[in-house]
C-alpha positions in Angstrom: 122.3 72.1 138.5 119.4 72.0 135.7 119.7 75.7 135.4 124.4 75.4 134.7 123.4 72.6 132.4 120.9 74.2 129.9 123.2 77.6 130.3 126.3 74.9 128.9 124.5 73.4 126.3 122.6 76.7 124.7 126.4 78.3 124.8 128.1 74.9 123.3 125.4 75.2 120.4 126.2 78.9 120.1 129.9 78.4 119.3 129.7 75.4 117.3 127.0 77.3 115.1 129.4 80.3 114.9 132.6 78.5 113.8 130.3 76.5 111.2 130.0 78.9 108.9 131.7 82.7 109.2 130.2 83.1 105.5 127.2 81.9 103.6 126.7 83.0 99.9 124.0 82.3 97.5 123.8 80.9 94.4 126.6 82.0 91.6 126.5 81.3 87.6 130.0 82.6 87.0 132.4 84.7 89.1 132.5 85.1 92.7 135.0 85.7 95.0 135.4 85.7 98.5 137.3 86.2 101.9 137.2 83.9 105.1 140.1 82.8 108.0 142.2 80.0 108.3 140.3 76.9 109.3 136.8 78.2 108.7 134.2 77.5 106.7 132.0 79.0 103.9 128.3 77.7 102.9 127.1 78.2 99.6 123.5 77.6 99.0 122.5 75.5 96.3 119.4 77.3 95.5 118.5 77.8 91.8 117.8 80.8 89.4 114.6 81.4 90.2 112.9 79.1 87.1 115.9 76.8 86.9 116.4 73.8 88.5 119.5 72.0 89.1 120.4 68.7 87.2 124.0 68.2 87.8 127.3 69.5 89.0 131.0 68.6 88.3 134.1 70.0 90.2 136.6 71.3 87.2 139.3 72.8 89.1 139.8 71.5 92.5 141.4 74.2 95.8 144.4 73.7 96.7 144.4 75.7 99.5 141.2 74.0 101.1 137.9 71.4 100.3 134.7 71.6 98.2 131.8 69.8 98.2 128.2 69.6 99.3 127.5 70.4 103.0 123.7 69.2 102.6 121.6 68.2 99.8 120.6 71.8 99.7 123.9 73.7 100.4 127.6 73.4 99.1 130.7 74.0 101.1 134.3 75.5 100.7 136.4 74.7 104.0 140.0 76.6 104.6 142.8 74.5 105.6 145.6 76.0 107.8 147.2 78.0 105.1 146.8 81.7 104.4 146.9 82.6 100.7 144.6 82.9 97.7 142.6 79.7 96.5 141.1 78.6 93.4 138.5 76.3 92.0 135.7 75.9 89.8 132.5 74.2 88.6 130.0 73.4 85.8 126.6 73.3 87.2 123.9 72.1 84.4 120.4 73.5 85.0 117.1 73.5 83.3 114.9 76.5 83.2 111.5 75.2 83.2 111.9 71.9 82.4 113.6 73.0 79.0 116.5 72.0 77.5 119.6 71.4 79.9 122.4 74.4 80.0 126.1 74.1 81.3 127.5 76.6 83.7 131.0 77.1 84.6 131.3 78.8 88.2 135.2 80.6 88.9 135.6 81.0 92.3 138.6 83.3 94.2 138.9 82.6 98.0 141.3 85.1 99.8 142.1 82.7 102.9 143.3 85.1 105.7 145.5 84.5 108.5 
């Protein structure tokens, strides 16, 4: 009974760690665009430039199509509704390289959500 049990629970962890996250991009300062199914989720780390630290982000253009946010305090999230199309949104991000003076910026991101 031990042995079905720890089979269950290592398969369990297995699927809920594949349906988490079909995608996982890094770090954009401008453009990126990207595919994933209906109801699925993409993770975004929120790792820096290498140099640059993050001070701030602001949401510009909300999806309509799905939700963004952060996932973590390291890693940001887009998550498809049930709706095939093409998505939009975008955000400032202001970082610092090297403790220097704070810059603005603006991330555009395409999301092709497939059926």
């Amino acid at each position: 009974m031990i042995r079905l049990s720890i089979i269950l629970i290592v398969t369990l962890a297995s699927a809920t760690i594949a349906q988490a996250a079909p995608c996982v991009l890094g770090n954009s300062l401008g453009y990126r665009e990207f595919s994933l199914p209906r109801n699925s989720v993409c993770v975004i780390k929120r790792y820096g430039v290498l140099g640059m630290s993050l001070v701030s982000m602001k949401i510009t253009v909300r999806p309509k199509l799905g939700k963004f946010g952060s996932a973590s305090i390291s890693e940001l999230a887009y998550r498809a509704e049930n709706v095939a199309g093409d998505d939009y949104f975008e955000y400032i991000s202001t970082q610092s390289l090297s403790g220097g003076a704070p810059h603005d910026y603006r991330t555009r991101n395409v999301v092709h959500v497939t059926p």
